[in-house]
C-alpha positions, 0 to 999 in steps of 0.5 A: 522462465526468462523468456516469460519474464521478457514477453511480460516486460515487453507487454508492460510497456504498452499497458503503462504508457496506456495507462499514463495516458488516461491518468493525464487525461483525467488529472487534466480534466479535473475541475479548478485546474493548477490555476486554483491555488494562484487565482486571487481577486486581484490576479489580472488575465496577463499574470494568469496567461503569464503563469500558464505558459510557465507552467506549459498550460496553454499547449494542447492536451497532447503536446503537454502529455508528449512533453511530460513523456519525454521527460520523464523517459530522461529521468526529469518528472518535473517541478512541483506546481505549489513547491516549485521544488523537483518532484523526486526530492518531494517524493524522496523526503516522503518515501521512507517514512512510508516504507518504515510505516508499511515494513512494520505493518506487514511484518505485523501481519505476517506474524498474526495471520499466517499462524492464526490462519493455519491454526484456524484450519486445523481446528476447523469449527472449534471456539478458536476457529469461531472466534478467529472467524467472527472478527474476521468479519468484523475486521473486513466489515469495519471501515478503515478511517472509522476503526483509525478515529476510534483508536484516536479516541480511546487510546488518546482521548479516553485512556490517560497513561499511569505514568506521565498522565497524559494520553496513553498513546500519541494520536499522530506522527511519527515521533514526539516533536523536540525529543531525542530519539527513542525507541519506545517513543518510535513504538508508541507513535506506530502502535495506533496507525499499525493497528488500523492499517494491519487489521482489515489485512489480517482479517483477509489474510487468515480467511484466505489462509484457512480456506486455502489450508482446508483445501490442502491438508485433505489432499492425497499428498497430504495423507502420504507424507503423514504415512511415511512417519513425516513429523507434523511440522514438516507436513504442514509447513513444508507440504500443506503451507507451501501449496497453500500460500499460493492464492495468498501470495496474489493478495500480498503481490497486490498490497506490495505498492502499498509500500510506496504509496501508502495508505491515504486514510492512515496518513491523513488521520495520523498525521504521518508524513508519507505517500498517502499524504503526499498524493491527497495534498497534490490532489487537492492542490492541483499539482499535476506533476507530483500527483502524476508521478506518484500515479505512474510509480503506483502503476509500474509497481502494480505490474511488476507485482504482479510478475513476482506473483507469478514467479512466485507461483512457479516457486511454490507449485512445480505444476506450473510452468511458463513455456 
């Protein structure tokens, strides 16, 4: 296993420095350049000429992309373009809200689609199972920014709480601005944003969760241990769960850097100041550091995701080994 796990490190070197440099020849070439946010009818050639060689504009594409390279292998991704601040403080004051807002979720969704997911399954075809099936579908067939504006109007909109007699929920935020802390305002503020992001996860969850589980609980080794006098629980949670959380396990490897960057549709609609906001607003603006920065993170944590799923699959199936 550790020499599998150095074949793949050593593999992931080349593929992200492959990757980086498509994603810096892509941010580059898009239209409007960082010169956009600066361009101003009275701006003159020399302060344009001025700026770019500041900013190290005017080089080659290469030798911008072998300049960018060496910092960043000295830890330095650079300065904002528009803030002019260090790309790691814009991303350290964004991070967390981020990682508060998807530890919440996924926990949420662990704790709906693998019960409903397995009970789904051994109650194959019944009300339950139909019902379960039904917005399973719906919550995959649903568009995510729709779902969010729809939250938006009726909890904040339509609904008005009994209480205060404003909005039932808050649309957006991370907390109610002047108040002191609250736990219950902390809870508000992530019913809405939680609800949009967990349910097309939820749905794709528990269909993979079922159809795997239907697999399993069929299987000889399945019939075995419930012959031997195993109490149930230990059947399904020990035996049946355990090998059929293996496909599940690809999907979650997938979705974990989403804990870094977040979900881009949930933020802006939201308002919740994180990754996804962070990478939208350097799009818009141009910022080639910051929106380079949060690529090549995004990327390295989607390689060592996946080296986790395979770990992961080796834990959860001793079939499988990697010599």
């Amino acid at each position: 296993m550790t020499q599998y796990i150095i074949r793949r490190i050593l593999r992931a070197i080349p593929l992200l420095v492959l990757i980086s440099i498509a994603s810096f020849a892509l941010v580059q070439a898009a239209p409007g350049g960082p010169l956009a946010v600066y361009r101003a009818p009275n701006l003159k050639a020399e302060d344009v000429e001025r700026i770019e060689e500041k900013l190290g504009l005017n080089d080659p594409l290469h030798v911008q992309y072998v300049k960018w390279l060496g910092n960043v292998l000295r830890g330095d991704l650079g300065n904002s373009f528009v803030t002019h601040r260090p790309v790691v403080q814009e991303i350290g004051d964004r991070i967390l809200n981020t990682v508060y807002l998807m530890s919440v979720t996924f926990i949420v969704i662990v704790l709906v689609s693998i019960p409903v997911g397995v009970i789904s399954a051994l109650k194959q075809y019944s009300v339950f199972d139909i019902v379960v099936t039904t917005f399973a579908f719906i919550g995959q067939s649903l568009p995510t920014f729709w779902v969010g504006l729809l939250l938006i109007l009726v909890f904040f909109s339509g609904l008005e709480n009994p209480v205060t007699g404003g909005p039932l929920l808050p649309a957006g935020g991370m907390k109610t601005v002047g108040a002191s802390f609250s736990i219950i305002d902390r809870i508000r503020h992530l019913i809405l944003p939680v609800t949009m992001l967990s349910m097309t996860w939820v749905a794709w969850y528990t269909r993979y969760l079922r159809s795997s589980m239907l697999e399993v609980i069929h299987q000889d080794y399945i019939r075995t241990a419930r012959s031997k006098g195993l109490p149930e629980r230990i059947v399904l949670f020990r035996h049946a769960l355990k090998n059929a959380a293996i496909p599940l396990v690809t999907l979650v490897a997938m979705d974990l850097p989403y804990l870094f960057t977040g979900a881009l549709y949930t933020e802006i609609i939201f308002s919740w100041p994180g990754m996804g906001r962070l990478y939208y607003a350097s799009a818009s603006r141009r910022d080639y550091p910051v929106l380079m920065a949060v690529i090549m993170i995004s990327s390295t944590l989607i390689v060592v995701s996946n080296l986790l799923a395979d770990i992961a699959y080796a834990y959860l199936d001793p079939r499988i080994r990697y010599n």
